[in-house]
C-alpha atoms as a printed R data frame, in Angstrom:
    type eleno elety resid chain resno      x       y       z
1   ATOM     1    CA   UNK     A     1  0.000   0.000   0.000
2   ATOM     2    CA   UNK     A     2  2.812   2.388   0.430
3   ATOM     3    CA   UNK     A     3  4.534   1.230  -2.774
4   ATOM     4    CA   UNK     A     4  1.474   2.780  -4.297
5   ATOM     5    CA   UNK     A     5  0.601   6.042  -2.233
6   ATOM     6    CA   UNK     A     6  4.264   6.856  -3.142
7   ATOM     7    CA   UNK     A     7  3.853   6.103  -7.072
8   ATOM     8    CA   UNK     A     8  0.395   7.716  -6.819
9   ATOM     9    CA   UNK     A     9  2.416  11.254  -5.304
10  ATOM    10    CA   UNK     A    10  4.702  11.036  -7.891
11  ATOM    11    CA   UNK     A    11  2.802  10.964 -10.702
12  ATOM    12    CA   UNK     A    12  0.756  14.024  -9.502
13  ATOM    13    CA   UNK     A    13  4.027  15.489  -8.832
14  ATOM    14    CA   UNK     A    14  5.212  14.875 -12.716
15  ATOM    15    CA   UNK     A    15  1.540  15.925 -14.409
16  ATOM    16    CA   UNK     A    16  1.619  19.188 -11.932
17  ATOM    17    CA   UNK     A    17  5.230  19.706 -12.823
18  ATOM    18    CA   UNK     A    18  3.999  19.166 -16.397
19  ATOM    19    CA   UNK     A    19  1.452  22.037 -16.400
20  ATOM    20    CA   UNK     A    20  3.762  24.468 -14.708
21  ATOM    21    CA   UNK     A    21  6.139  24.125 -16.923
22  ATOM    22    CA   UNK     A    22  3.465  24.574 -20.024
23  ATOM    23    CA   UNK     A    23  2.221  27.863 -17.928
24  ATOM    24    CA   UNK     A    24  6.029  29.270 -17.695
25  ATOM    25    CA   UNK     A    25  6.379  28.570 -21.727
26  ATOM    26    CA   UNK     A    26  2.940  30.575 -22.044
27  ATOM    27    CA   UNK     A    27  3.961  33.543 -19.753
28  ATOM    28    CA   UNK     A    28  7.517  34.040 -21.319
29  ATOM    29    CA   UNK     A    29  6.295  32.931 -24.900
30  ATOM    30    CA   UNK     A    30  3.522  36.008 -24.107
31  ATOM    31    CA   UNK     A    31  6.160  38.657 -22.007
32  ATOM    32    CA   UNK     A    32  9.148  38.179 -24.935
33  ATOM    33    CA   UNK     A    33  7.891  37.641 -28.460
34  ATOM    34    CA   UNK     A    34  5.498  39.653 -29.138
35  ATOM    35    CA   UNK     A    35  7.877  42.690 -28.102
36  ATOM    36    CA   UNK     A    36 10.497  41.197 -29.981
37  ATOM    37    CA   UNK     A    37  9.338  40.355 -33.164
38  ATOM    38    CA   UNK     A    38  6.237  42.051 -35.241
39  ATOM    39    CA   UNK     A    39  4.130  39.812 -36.177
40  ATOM    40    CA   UNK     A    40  4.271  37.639 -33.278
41  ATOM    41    CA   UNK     A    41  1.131  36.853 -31.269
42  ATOM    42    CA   UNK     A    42  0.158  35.512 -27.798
43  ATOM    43    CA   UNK     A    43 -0.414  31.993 -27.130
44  ATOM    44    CA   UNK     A    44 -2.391  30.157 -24.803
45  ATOM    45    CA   UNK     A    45 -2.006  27.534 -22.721
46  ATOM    46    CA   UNK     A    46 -2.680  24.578 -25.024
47  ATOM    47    CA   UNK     A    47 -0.525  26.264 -27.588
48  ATOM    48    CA   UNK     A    48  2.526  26.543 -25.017
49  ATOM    49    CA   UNK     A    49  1.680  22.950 -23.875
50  ATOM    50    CA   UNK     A    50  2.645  22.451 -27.907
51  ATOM    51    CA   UNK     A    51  5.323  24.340 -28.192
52  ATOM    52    CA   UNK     A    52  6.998  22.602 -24.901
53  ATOM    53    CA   UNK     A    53  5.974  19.354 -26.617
54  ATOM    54    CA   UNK     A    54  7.619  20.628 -30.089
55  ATOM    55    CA   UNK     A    55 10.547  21.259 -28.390
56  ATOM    56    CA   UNK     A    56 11.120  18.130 -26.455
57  ATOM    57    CA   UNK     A    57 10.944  16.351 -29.888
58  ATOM    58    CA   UNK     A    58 13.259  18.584 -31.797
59  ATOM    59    CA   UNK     A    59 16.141  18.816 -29.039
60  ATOM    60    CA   UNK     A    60 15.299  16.359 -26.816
61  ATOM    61    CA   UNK     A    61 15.363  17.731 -23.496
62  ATOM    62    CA   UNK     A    62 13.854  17.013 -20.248
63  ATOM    63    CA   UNK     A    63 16.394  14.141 -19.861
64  ATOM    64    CA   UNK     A    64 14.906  10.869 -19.061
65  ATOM    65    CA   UNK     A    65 15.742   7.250 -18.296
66  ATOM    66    CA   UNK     A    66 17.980   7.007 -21.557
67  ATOM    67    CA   UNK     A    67 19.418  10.560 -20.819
68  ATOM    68    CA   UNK     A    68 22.952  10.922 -20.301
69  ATOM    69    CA   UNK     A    69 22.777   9.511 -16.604
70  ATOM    70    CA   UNK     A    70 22.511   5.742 -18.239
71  ATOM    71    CA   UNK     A    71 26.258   5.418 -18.520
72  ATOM    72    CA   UNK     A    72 26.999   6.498 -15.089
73  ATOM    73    CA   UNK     A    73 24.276   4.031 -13.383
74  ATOM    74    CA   UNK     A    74 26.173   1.152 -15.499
75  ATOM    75    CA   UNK     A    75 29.423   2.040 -14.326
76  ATOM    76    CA   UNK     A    76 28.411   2.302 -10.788
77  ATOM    77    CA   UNK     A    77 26.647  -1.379 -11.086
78  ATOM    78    CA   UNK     A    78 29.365  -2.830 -12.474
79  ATOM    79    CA   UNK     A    79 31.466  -1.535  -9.471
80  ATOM    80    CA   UNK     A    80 28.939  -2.936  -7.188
81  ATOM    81    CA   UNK     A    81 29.923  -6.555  -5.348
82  ATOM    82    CA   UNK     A    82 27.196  -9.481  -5.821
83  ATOM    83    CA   UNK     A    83 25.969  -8.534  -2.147
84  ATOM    84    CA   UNK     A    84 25.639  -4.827  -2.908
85  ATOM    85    CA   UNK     A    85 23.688  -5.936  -6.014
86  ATOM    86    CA   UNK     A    86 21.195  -8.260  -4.399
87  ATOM    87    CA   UNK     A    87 20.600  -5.663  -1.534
88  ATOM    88    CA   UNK     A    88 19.920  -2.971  -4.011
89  ATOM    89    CA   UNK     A    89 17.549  -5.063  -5.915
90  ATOM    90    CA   UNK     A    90 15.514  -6.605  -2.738
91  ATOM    91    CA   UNK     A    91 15.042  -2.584  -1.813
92  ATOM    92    CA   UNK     A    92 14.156  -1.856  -5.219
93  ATOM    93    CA   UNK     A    93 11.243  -5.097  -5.251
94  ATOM    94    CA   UNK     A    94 10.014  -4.100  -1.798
95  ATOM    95    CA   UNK     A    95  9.532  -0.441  -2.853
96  ATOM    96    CA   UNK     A    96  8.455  -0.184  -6.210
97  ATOM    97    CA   UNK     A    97  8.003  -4.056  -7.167
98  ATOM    98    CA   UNK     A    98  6.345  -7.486  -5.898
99  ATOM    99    CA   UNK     A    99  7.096  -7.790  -2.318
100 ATOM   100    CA   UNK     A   100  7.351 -11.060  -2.943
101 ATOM   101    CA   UNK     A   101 10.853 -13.082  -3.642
102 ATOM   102    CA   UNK     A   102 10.925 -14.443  -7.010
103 ATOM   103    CA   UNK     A   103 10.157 -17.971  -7.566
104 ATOM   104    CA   UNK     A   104 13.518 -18.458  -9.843
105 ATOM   105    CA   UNK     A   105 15.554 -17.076  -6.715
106 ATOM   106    CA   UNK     A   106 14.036 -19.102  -4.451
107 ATOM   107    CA   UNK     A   107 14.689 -22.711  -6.923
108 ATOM   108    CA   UNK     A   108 18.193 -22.264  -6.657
């Protein structure tokens, strides 16, 4: 049950996260461009939602789970010893996996 209240928060963190970063696009989109450049009209918030989306395609920001930290979480588990491993990944089943041991684990 915690497992979940603690994905659950997370997720609401991400989507509010999300939308205040689509209303930040929208108020500096609205406070810069149009002053800048003639021509240039305000957007709203599903446009800006767009634009942050158009963005994240064409330079690939907001770095993710194959963002440059993927080489640095394989060096550090190859640096971990078998014990470190299997303590890392019982936390990692007890938090955000089954809390049970797995059946091929337990066969050996």
């Amino acid at each position: 049950m915690n497992c979940k209240m603690k994905c659950w928060k997370i997720g609401v963190l991400v989507v509010l996260g999300v939308a205040a970063l689509g209303w930040v696009v929208m108020a500096l989109w609205n406070w810069l461009l149009p002053n800048l450049f003639a021509g240039v009209g305000e957007i709203d918030y599903v446009q800006a939602m767009g634009v942050l989306l158009l963005s994240k395609i064409l330079f690939g920001g907001f770095r993710g789970h194959c963002g440059g930290h993927s080489k640095w979480h394989q060096q550090r588990w190859e640096k971990m010893t078998p014990e470190e491993r299997e303590k890392f990944q019982t936390g990692m089943r007890g938090c955000c996996g089954s809390s049970k041991p797995e059946e091929g684990a337990a066969k050996e």
